[in-house]
VOLO-886278 format. One line per 8 residues: their letters; for each residue x, y, z of N, C-alpha, C, O. Coordinates in nm, 4 decimals. Layout:
<atoms>
a> X Y Z X Y Z X Y Z X Y Z; ...
</atoms>
This chain:
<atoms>
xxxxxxxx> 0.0841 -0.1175 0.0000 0.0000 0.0000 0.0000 0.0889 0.1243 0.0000 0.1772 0.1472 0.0827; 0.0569 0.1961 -0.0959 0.1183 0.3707 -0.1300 0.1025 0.4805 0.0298 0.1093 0.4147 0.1335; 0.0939 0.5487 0.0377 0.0630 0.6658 0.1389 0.1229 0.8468 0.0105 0.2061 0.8996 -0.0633; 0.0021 0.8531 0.0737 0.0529 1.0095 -0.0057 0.0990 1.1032 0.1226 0.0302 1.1370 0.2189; 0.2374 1.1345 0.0934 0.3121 1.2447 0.2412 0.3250 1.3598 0.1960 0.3954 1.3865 0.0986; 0.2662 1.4324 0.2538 0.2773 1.6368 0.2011 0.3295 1.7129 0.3464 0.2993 1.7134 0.4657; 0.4125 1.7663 0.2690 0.4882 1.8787 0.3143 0.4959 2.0218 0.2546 0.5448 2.0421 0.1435; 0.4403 2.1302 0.3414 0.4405 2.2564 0.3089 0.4859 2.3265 0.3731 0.5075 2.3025 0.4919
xxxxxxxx> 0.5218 2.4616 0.3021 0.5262 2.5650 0.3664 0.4688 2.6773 0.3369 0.3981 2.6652 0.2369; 0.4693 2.8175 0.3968 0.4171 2.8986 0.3369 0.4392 2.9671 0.1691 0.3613 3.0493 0.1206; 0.5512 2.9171 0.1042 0.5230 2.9279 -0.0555 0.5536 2.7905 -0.1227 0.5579 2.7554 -0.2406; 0.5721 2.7292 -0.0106 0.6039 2.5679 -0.1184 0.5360 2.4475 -0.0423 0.5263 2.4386 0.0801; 0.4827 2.3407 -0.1518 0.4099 2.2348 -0.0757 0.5033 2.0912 -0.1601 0.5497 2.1288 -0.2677; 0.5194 2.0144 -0.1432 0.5861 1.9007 -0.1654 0.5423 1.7772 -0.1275 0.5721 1.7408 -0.0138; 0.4575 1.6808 -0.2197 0.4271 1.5474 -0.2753 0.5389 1.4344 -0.2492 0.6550 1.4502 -0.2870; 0.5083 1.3549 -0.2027 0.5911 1.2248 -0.1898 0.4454 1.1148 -0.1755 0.3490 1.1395 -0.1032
xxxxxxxx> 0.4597 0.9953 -0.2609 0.3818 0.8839 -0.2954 0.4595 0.7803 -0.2624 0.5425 0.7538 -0.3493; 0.4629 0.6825 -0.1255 0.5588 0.5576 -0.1406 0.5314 0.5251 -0.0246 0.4226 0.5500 0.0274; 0.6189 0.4696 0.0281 0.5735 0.3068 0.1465 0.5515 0.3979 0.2967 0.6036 0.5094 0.2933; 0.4977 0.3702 0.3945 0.4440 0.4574 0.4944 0.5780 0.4187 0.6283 0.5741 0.3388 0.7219; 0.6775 0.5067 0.5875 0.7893 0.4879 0.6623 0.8793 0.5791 0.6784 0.8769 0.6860 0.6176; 0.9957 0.5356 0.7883 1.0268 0.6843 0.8523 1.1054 0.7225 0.7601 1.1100 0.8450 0.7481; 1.2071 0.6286 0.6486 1.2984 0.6685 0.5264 1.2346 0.7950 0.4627 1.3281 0.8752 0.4619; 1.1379 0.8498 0.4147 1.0651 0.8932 0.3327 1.0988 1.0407 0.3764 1.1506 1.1253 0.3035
xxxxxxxx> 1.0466 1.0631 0.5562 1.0211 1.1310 0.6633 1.1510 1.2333 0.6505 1.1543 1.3551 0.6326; 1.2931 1.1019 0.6725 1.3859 1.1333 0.7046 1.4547 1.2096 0.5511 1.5137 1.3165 0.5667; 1.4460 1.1604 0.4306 1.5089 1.2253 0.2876 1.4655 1.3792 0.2873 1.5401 1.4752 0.2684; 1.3137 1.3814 0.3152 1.2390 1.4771 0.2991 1.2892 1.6305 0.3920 1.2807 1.7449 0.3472; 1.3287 1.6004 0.4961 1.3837 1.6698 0.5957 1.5855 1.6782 0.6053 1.6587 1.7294 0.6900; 1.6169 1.6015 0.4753 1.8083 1.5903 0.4885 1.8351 1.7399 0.4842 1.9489 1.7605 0.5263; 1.7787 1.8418 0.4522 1.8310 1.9706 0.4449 1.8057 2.0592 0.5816 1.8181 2.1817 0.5829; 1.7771 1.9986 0.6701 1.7487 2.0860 0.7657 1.5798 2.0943 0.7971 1.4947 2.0531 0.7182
xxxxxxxx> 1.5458 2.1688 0.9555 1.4064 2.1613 0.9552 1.3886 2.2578 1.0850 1.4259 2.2175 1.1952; 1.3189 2.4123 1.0654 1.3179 2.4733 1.1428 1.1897 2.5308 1.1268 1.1641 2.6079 1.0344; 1.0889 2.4882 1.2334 0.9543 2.4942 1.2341 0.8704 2.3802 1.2946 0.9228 2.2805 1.3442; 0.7585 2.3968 1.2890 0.6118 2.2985 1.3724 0.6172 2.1730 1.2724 0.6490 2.1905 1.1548; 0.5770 2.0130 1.3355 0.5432 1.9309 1.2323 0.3999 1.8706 1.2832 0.3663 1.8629 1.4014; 0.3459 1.8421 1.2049 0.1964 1.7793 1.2648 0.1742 1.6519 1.1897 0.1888 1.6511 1.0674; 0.1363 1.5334 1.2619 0.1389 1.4156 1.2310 -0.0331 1.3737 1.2171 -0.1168 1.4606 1.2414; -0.0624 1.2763 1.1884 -0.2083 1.2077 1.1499 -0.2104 1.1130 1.3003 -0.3144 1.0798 1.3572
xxxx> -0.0823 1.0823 1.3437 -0.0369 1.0152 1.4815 -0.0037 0.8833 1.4690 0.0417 0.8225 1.5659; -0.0207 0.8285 1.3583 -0.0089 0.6655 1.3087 0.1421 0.6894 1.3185 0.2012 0.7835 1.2655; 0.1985 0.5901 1.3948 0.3492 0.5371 1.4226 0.4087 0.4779 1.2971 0.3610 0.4011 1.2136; 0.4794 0.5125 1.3037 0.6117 0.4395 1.1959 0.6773 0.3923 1.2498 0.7732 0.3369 1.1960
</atoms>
């Protein structure tokens, strides 16, 4: 099963489609991360 993961900000939003895991979490965030995150609460 896919999971659709979105990430925004106030001028940019960013799509990721793939397996419901923390790899995904972690690529998405390799540049740094300064700000709020809000989860659905389902564990990885």
């Amino acid at each position: 099963m896919l999971w659709l993961w979105l990430f925004n900000a106030v001028t940019t939003v960013v799509h990721f489609i793939g397996a419901h895991s923390a790899e995904i979490f972690i690529n998405a965030l390799q540049g740094g991360f300064a700000g709020c995150l809000m989860s659905d609460g389902y564990a990885v």
